[in-house]
C-alpha positions, -999 to 999 in steps of 0.1 A, spaced: 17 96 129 16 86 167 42 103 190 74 82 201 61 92 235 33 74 231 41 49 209 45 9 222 70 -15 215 52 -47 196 82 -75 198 82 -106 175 112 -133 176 123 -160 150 148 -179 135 169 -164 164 165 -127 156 144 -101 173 119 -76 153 102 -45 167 78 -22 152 70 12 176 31 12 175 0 35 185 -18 15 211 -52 17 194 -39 8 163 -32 -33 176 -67 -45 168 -68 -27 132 -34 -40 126 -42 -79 139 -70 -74 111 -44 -69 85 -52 -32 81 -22 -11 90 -15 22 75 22 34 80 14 70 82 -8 73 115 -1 37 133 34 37 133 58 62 151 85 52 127 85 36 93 114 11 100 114 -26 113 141 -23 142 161 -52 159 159 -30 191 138 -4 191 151 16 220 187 16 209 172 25 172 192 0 156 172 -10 123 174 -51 110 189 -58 82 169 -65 47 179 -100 44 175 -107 77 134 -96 69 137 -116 36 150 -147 58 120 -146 86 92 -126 65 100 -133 31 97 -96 26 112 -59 31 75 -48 27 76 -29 60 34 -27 63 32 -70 60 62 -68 87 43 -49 108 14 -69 105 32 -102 111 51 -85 143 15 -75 160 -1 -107 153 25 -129 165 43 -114 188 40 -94 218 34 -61 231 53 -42 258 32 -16 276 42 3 308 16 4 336 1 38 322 -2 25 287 -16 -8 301 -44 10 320 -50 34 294 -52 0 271 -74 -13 294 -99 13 303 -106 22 266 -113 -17 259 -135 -16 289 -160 13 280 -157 2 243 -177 -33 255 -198 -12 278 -207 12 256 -218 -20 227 -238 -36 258 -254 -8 266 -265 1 227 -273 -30 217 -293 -47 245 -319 -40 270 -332 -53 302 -364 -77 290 -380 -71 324 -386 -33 313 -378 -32 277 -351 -8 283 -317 -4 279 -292 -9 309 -274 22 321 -239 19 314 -227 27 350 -249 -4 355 -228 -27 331 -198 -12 346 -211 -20 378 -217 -58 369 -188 -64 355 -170 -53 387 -194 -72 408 -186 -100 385 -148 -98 387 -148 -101 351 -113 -98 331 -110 -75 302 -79 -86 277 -66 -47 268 -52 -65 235 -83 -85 220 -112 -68 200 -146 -57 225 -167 -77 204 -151 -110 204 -152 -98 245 -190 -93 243 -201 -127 248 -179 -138 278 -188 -102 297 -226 -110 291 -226 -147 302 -206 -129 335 -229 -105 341 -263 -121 330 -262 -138 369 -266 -100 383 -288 -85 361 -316 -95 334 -299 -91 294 -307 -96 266 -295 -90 229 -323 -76 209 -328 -59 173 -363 -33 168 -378 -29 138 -392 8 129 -416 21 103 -407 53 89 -427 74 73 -416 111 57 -432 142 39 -428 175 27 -389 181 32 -380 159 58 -364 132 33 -341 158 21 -336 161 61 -329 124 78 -325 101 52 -287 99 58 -296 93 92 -315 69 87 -295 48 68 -265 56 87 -277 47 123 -302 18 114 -298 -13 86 -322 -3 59 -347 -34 56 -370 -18 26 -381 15 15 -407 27 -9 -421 57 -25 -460 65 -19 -485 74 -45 -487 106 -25 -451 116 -25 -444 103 10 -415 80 18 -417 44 35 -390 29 51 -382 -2 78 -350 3 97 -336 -23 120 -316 -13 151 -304 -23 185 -330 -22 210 -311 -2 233 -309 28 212 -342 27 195 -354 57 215 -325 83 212 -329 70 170 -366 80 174 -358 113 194 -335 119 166 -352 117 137 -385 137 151 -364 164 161 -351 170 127 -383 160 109 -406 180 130 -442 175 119 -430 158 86 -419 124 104 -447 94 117 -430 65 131 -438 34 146 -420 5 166 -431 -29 142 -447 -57 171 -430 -95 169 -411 -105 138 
């Protein structure tokens, strides 16, 4: 459960009453996705008319305006459609965290089609300054991706772009990357060899496909042969 120190007020009027919820900050965009859970992203369990002077609204006053004393669909309701009060810290803790989660996507997931490499992310950061472009502390990074790229794509050369990679494992190494595999790639097909080996196609983001590669040869050793599949 999140601290009342560092907690946030989420505030919803209606029907002439006032609801607050006290909230962990990186709980909003879970919670705006209808997924709340009571024990971590909440301070305190209760639906309060004023949060500060702890003073709890009253049941039918939640059945009147929520049609509900379920205090997780309250919460929900609250974060969606109301507001959020932040001090300046909490704001630009908000803020910075939003910012490298979008950088930190760009940087994965793309690469700079002049070289075939991924950006550096002090480069992304570096655009998006150059750019002036505004990061919203309280919307999701991804539905923040596309407006940062079409910012930044008139300072440097970006593009979003999946790589395909052949896998190929013997002797023990299955037993030793497989869950790596399929946790850091989507699993296209696989296949058993006459010979005991194990075939595989993996798509990732482009931007990562070499520390994937570094990975998974470090842990396979000798056992591993991979290759980067060419067009389609």
């Amino acid at each position: 459960m999140v601290k009342l120190e560092d907690s946030i007020v989420a505030r919803f009027e209606s029907h002439g009453h006032k609801f607050e919820i006290l909230v962990d900050p990186d709980a909003t965009d879970r919670i705006k996705e209808g997924k709340v859970d009571l024990e971590t992203d909440l301070a305190l369990d209760e639906i309060f008319k004023d949060a500060n002077k702890g003073e709890k609204a009253g049941e039918e006053t939640l059945k009147e305006v929520f049609k509900t004393t379920d205090v997780a669909q309250i919460a929900i309701e609250i974060v969606r459609r109301g507001q959020i009060q932040l001090t300046t810290e909490q704001r630009h803790a908000m803020l910075e965290k939003k910012r490298k989660q979008i950088i930190d996507i760009i940087s994965r997931e793309s690469i700079n089609p002049q070289t075939n490499a991924p950006h550096p992310p002090a480069r992304i950061s570096q655009a998006i300054d150059e750019a002036k472009i505004h990061i919203d502390p309280f919307k999701s990074a991804g539905d923040q991706i596309q407006a940062v790229l079409k910012g930044i794509r008139v300072l440097i050369p970006i593009r979003f772009e999946k790589t395909k990679i052949a896998i190929k494992l013997t002797g023990d190494a299955y037993g030793k990357v497989y869950g790596d595999i399929v946790r850091t790639g989507y699993l296209i097909k696989e296949e058993w060899g006459k010979d005991g080996s194990w075939v595989g196609v993996i798509e990732v983001p482009s931007g990562i496909q070499g520390d994937i590669i570094s990975s998974l040869t470090r842990k396979a050793k000798d056992n591993i042969e991979v290759k980067i599949m060419k067009g389609k």
